[in-house]
C-alpha positions as a Markdown table, in Angstrom:
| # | Residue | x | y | z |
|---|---|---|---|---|
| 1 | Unk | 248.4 | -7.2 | 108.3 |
| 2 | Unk | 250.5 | -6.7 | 105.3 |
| 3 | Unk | 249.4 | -3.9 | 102.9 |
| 4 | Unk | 248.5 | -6.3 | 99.8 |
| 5 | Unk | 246.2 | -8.6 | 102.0 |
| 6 | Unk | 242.6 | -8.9 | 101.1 |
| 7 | Unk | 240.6 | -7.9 | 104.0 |
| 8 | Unk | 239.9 | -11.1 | 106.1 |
| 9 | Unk | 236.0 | -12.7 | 106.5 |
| 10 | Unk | 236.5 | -13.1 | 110.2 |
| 11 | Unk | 236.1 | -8.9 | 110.7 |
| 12 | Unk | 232.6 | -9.6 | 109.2 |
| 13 | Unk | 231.9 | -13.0 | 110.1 |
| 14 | Unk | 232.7 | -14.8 | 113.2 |
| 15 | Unk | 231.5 | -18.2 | 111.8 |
| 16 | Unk | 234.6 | -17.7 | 109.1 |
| 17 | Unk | 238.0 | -19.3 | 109.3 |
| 18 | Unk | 239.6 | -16.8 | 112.5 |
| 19 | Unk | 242.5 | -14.4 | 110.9 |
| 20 | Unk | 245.6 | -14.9 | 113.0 |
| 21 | Unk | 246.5 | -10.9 | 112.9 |
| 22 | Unk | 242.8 | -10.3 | 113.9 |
| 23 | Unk | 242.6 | -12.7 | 116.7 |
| 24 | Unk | 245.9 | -11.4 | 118.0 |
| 25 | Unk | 244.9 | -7.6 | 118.3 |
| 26 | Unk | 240.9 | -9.0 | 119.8 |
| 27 | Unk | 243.7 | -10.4 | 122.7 |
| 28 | Unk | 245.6 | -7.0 | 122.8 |
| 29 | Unk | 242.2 | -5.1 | 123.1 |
| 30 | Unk | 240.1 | -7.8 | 125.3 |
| 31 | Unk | 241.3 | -6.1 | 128.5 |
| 32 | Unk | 239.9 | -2.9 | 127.1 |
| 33 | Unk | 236.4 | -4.3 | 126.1 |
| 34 | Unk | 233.2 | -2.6 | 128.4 |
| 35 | Unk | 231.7 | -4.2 | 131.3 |
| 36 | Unk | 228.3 | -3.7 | 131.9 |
| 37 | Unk | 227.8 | -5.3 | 134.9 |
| 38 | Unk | 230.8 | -3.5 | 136.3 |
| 39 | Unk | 230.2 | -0.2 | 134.9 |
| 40 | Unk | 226.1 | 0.0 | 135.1 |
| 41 | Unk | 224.5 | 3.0 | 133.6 |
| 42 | Unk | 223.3 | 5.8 | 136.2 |
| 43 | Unk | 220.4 | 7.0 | 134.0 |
| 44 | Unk | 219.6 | 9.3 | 137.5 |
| 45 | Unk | 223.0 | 11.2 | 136.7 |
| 46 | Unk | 221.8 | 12.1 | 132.9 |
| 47 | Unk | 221.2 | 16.3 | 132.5 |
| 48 | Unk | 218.6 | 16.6 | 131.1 |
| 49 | Unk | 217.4 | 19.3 | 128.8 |
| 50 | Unk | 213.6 | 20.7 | 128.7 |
| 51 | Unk | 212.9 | 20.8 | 125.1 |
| 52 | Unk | 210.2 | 24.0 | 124.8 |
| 53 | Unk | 207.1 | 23.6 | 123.3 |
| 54 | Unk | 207.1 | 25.2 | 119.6 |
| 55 | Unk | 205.0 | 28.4 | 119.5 |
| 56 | Unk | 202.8 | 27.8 | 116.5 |
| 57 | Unk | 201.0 | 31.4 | 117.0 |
| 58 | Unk | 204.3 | 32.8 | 116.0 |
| 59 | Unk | 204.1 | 32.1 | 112.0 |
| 60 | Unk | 200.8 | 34.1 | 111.7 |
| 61 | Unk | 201.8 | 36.6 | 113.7 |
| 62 | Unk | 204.6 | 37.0 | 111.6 |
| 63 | Unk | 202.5 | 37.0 | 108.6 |
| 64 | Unk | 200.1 | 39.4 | 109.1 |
| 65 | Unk | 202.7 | 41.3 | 110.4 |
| 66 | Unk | 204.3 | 41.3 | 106.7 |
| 67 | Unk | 201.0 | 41.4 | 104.8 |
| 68 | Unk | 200.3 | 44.7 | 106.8 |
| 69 | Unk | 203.4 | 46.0 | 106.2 |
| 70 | Unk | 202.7 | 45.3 | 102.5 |
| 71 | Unk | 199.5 | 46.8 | 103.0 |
| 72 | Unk | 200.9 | 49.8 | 104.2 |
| 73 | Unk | 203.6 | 50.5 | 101.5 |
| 74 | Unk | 200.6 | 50.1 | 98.9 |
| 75 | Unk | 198.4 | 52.3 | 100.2 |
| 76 | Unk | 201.3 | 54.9 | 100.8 |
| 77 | Unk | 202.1 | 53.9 | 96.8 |
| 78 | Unk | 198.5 | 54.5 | 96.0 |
| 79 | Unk | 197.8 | 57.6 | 97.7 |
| 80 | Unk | 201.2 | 59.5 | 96.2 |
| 81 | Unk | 200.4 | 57.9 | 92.8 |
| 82 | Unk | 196.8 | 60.0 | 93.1 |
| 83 | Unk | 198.1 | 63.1 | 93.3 |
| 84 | Unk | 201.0 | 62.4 | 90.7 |
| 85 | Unk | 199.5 | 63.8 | 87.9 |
| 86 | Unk | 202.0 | 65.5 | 85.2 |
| 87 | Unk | 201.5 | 68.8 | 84.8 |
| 88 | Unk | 199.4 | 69.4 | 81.5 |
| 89 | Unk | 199.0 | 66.0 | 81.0 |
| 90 | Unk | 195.3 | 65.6 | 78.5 |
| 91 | Unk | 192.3 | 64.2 | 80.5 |
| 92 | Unk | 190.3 | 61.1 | 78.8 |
| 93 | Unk | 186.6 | 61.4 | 77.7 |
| 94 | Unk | 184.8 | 58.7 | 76.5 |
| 95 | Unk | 181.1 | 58.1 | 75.7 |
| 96 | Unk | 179.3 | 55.7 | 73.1 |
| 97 | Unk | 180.1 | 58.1 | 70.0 |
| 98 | Unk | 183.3 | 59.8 | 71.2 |
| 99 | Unk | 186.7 | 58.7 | 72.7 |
| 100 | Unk | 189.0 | 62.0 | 72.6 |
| 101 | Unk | 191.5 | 63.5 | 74.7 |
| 102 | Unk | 190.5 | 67.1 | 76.8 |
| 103 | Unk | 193.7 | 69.2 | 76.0 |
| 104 | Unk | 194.5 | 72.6 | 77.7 |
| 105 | Unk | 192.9 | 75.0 | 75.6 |
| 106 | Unk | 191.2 | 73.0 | 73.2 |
| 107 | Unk | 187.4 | 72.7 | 74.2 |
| 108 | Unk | 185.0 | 69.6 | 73.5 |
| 109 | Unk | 181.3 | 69.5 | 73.1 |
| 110 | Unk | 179.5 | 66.3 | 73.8 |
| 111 | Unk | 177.1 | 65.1 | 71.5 |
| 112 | Unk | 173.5 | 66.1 | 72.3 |
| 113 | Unk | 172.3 | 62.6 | 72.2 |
| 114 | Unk | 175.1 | 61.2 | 74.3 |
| 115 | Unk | 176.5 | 61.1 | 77.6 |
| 116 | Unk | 180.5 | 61.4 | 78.1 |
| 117 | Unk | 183.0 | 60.2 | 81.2 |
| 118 | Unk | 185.8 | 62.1 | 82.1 |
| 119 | Unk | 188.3 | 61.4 | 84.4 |
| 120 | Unk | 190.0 | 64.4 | 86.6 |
| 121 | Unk | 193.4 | 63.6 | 86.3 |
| 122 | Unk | 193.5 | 60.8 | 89.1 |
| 123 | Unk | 191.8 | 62.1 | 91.7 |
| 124 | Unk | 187.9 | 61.8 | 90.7 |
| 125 | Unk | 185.6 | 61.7 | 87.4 |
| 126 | Unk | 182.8 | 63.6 | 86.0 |
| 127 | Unk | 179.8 | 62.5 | 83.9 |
| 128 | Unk | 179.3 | 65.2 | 81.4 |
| 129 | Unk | 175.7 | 65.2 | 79.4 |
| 130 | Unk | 174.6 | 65.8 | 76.0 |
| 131 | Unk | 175.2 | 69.2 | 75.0 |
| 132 | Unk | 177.6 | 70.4 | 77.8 |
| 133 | Unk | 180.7 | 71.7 | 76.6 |
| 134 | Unk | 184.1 | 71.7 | 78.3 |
| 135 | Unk | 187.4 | 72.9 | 78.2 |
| 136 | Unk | 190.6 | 71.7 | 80.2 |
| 137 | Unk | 192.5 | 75.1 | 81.8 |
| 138 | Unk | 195.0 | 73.7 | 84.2 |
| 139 | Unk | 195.7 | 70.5 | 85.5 |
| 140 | Unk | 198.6 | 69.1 | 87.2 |
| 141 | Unk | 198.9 | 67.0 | 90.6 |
| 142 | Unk | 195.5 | 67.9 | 92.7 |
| 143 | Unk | 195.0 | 71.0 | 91.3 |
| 144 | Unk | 193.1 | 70.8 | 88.3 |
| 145 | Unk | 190.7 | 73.8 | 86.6 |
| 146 | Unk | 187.9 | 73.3 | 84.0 |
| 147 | Unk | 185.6 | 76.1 | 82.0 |
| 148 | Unk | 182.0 | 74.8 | 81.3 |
| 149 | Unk | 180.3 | 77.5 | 79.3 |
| 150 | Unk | 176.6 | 75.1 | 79.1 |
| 151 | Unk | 175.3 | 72.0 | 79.8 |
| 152 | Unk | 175.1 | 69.7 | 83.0 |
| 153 | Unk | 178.2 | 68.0 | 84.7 |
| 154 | Unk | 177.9 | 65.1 | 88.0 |
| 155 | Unk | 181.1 | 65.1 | 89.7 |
| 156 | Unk | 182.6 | 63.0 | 92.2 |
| 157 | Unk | 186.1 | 63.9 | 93.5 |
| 158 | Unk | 188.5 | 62.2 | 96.7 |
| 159 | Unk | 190.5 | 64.7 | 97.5 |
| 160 | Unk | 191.6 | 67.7 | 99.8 |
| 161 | Unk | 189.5 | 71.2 | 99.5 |
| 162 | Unk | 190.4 | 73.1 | 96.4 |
| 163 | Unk | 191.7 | 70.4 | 93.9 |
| 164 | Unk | 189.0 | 71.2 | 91.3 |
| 165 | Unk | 187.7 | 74.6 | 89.9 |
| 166 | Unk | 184.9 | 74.8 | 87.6 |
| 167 | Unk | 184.8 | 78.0 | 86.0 |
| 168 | Unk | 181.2 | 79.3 | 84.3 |
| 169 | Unk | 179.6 | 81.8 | 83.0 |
| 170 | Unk | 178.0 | 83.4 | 86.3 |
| 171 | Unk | 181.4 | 82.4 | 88.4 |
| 172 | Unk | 183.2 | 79.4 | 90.0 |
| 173 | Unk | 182.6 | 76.4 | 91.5 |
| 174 | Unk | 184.8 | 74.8 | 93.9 |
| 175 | Unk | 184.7 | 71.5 | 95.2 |
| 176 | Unk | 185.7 | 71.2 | 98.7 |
| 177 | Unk | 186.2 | 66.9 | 98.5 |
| 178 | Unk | 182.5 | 66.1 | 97.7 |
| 179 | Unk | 180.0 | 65.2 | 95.2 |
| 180 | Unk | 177.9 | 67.8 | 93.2 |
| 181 | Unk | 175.9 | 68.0 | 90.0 |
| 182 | Unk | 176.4 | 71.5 | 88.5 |
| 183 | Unk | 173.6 | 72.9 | 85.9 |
| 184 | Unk | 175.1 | 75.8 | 83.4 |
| 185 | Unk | 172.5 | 77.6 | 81.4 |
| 186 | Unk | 172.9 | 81.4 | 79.5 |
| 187 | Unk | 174.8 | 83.3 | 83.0 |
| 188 | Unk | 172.8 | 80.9 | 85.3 |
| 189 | Unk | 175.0 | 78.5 | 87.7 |
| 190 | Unk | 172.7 | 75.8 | 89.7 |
| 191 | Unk | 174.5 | 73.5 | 91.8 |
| 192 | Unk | 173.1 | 70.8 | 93.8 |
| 193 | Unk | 175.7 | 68.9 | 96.6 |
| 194 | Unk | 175.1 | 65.2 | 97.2 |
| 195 | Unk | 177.9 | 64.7 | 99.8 |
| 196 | Unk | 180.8 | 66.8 | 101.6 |
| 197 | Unk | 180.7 | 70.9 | 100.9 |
| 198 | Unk | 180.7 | 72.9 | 97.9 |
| 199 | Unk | 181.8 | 76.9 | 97.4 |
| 200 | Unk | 180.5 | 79.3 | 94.9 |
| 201 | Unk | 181.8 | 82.3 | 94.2 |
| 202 | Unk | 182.0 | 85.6 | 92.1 |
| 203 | Unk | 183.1 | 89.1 | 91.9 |
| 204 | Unk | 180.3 | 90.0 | 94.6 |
| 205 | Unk | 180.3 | 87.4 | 97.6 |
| 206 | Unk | 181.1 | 83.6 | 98.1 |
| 207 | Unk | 178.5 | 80.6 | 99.8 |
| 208 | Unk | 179.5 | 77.6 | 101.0 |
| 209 | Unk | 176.6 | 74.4 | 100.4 |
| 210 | Unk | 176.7 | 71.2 | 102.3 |
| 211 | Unk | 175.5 | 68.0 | 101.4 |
| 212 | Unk | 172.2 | 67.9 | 100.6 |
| 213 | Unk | 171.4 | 71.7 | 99.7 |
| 214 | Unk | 171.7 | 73.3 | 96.3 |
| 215 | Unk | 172.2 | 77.4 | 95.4 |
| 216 | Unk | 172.4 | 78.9 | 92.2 |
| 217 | Unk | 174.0 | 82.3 | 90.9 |
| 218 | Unk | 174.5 | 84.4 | 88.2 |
| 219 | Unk | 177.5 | 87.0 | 87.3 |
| 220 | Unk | 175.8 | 90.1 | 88.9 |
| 221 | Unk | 174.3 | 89.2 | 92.2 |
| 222 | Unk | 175.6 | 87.4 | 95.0 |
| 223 | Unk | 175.4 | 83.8 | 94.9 |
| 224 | Unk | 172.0 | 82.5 | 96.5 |
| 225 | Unk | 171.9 | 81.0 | 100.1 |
| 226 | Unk | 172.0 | 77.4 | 100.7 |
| 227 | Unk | 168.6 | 75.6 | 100.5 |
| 228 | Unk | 167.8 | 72.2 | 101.5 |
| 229 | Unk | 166.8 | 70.3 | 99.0 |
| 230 | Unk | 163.6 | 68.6 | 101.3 |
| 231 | Unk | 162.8 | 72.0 | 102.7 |
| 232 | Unk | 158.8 | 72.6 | 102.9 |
| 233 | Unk | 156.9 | 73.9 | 99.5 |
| 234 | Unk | 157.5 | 77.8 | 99.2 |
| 235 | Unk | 160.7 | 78.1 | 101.6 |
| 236 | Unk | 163.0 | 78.6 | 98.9 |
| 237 | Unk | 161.4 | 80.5 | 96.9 |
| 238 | Unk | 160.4 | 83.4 | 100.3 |
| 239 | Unk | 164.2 | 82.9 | 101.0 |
| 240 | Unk | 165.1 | 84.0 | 97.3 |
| 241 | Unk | 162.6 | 86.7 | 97.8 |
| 242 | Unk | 164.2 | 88.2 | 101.0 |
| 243 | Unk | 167.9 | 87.6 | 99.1 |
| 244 | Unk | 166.3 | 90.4 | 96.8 |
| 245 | Unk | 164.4 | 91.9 | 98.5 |
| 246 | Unk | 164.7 | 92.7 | 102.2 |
| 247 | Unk | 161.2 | 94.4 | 102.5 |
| 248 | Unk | 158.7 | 91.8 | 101.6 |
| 249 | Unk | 157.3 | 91.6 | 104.7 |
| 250 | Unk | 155.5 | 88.4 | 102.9 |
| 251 | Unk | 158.8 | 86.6 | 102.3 |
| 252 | Unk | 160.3 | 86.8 | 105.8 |
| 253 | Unk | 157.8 | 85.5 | 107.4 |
| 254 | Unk | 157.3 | 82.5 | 105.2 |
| 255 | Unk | 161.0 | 81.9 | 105.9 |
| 256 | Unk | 160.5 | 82.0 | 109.7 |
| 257 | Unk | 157.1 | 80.2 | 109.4 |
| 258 | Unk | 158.4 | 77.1 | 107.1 |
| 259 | Unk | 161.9 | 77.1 | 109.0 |
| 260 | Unk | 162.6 | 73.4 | 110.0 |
| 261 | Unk | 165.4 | 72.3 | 112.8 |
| 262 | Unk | 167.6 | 71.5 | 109.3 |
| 263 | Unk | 167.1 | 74.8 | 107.9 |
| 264 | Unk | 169.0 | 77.0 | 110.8 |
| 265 | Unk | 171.9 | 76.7 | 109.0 |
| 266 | Unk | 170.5 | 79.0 | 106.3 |
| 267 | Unk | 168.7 | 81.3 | 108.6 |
| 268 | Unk | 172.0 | 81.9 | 110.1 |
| 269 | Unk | 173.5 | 82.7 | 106.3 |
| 270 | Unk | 170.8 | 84.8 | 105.8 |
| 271 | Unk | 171.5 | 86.8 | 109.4 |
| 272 | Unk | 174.8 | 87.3 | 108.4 |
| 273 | Unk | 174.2 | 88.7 | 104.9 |
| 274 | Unk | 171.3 | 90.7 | 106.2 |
| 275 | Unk | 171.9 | 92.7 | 109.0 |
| 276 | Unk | 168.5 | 94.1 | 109.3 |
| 277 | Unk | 167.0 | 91.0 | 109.3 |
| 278 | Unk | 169.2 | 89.2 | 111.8 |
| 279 | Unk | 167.4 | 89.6 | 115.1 |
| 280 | Unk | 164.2 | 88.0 | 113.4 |
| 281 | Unk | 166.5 | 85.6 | 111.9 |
| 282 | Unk | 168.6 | 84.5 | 115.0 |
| 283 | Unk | 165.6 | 84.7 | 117.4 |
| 284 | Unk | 163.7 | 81.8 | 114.8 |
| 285 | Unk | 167.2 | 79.6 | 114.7 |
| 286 | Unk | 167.4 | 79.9 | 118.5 |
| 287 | Unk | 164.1 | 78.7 | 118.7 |
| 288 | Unk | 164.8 | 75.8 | 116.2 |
| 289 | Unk | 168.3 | 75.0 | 117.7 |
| 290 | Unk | 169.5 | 77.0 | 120.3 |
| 291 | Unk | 173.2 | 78.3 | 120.1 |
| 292 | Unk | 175.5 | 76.3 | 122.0 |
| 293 | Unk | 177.8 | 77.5 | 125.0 |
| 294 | Unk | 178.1 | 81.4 | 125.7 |
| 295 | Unk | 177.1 | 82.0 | 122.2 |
| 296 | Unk | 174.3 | 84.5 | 122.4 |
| 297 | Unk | 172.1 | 86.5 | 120.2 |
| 298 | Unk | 173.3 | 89.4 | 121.8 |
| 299 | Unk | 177.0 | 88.7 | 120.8 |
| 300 | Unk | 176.2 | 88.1 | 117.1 |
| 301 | Unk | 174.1 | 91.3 | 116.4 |
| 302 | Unk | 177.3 | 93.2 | 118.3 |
| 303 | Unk | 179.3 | 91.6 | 115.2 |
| 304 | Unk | 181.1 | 88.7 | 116.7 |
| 305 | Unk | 181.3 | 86.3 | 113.2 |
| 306 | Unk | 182.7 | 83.6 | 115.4 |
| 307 | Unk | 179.8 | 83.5 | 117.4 |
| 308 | Unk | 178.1 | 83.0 | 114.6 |
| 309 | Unk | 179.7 | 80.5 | 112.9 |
| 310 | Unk | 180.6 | 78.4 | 116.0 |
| 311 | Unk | 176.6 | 77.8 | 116.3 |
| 312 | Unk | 176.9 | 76.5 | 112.7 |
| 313 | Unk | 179.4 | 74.4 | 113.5 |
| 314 | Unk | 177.5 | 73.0 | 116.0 |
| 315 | Unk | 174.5 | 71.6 | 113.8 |
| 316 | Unk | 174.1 | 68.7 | 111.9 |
| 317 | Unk | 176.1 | 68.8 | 109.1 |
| 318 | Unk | 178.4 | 66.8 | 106.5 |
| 319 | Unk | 181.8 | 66.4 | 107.7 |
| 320 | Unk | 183.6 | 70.1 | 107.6 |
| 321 | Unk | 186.2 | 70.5 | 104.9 |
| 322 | Unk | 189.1 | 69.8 | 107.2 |
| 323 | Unk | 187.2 | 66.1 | 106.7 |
| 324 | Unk | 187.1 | 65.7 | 103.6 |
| 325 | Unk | 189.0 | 62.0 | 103.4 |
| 326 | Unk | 186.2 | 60.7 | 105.4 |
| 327 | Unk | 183.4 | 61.2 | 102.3 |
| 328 | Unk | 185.6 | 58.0 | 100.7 |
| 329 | Unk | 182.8 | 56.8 | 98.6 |
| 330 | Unk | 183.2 | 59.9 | 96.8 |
| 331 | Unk | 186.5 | 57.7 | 95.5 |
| 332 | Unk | 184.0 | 55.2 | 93.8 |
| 333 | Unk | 183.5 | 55.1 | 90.5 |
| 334 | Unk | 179.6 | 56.2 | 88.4 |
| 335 | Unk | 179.4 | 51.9 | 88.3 |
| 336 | Unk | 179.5 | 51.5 | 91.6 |
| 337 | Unk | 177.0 | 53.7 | 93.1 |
| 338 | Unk | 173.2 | 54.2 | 92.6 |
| 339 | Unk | 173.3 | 58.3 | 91.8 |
């Protein structure tokens, strides 16, 4: 075929005209065409190649394997962001007649008809009533310290022991990752714990409450033994009387007389702060609970503290301050819990 030829019908259609260059290369090639009935197909020869089934359980697999992942890196994100907080940074308070910032140094009074929210830096928040008055000290990360000079203050903090310090008039309060309600009046501290452990302290002694007790102190004595909160009528007040007074007869046996199985753990605080007392004590908690393993009576009254404090370990109780992260609704906010 010449280069300027149009391209012939008779490639398309054999009804056309027959191309004489076409017709002579079909005769070339006609020697070449395939055979079928010389050359069959051996379908029986063909390889053939298992196609495996798709796994359709790997795409979620896969997925939750990124969403936990994700899951992972925010809750890593979340939990460095709580203790982030700059150093001196002001603390919001808010409340239907007040929206100011608590600065270092600079104290704040909340109106006496109000109430007031305040947030502790990231890792908790405190509902502050009418009257109470507050001042920022230090705050920074999870360490964070407050003065209250009067009023009432509900606190709930997520964190590890020691992040908040409440100074008053009578001596500290220190929250141990918890949830307390703390009542400041003239040189009279009152705290009530609602969930983990709580330690006040002063210049003469230290006492640690657990969920579900309240104590009170004052600058000059030694904070006041742990109390149940359900104990029977009259228990605290004999226990208060044999704090101050280690004769009355009357008082100590009250105390052993109204002493539940819950309220070993302050007979034991009262044993070790009273020595002369102690073998009445321990003998009444042994009775209630008895001391476990080779702890003995015996061992206690020689002066063996761990003794002593292994049988407390043994009762009961909140979750010990090496817990703390497992009191997570204490991370809730006021809105959304009942107390």
């Amino acid at each position: 075929m010449t280069a300027d030829r149009t391209i012939p019908d008779y490639l398309w259609d054999p009804a056309a005209e027959p191309d004489p260059d076409v017709v002579a290369l079909e005769r070339r090639l006609a020697g070449l065409r395939f055979d079928p009935a010389a050359n069959p197909l051996d379908v029986t020869r063909l390889v053939v190649v298992p196609i495996a089934p798709r796994r359709r359980w790997r795409r979620p697999l896969v997925a939750m394997a990124i969403a936990a992942s994700l899951l992972i890196a925010a809750s890593v994100g979340l939990w460095q962001w709580r203790w982030s907080w700059p150093e001196g940074r002001a603390w919001t308070l808010r409340s239907q007649s007040l929206d100011a910032k608590l600065e270092i140094g600079r104290g704040v009074t909340v109106p006496q008809a109000d109430q007031a929210i305040a947030n502790i830096g990231r890792i908790g928040t405190m509902r502050l009533g009418g009257g109470t008055s507050l001042e920022l000290r230090a705050t920074r990360g999870r360490r964070h310290r407050v003065r209250m000079l009067d009023g009432d203050m509900h606190v709930r903090v997520w964190a590890p022991p020691g992040s908040l310090v409440v100074e008053t008039p009578a001596g500290d309060v220190i929250d141990l990752g918890c949830e307390f309600v703390l009542s400041v009046s003239g040189t009279t501290s009152a705290v009530r714990v609602l969930s983990g452990w709580v330690q006040i302290a002063n210049n003469v002694d230290e006492v640690l409450i657990p969920a579900g007790a309240s104590s009170e102190m004052t600058a000059d004595l030694p904070p006041g033994t742990a109390v149940f909160d359900d104990a029977a009528a009259g228990f605290r007040e004999a226990v208060r009387r044999v704090e101050t007074d280690g004769g009355d007869t009357g008082a100590i046996d009250v105390t052993l007389r109204l002493a539940r199985v819950r309220d070993v753990y302050t007979l034991l605080v009262l044993a070790d702060r009273n020595p002369a007392l102690a073998p009445a004590l321990l003998a009444r908690a042994s009775e209630l609970s008895a001391p476990p393993g080779d702890v003995t009576i015996g061992r206690i009254l020689r002066g063996d503290r761990s003794a002593l404090w292994t049988w407390s370990n043994s009762l009961p109780l909140p979750p010990p301050k090496s817990k703390w992260w497992l009191n997570w609704r204490d991370a809730l906010p006021f809105w959304l819990t009942t107390r």
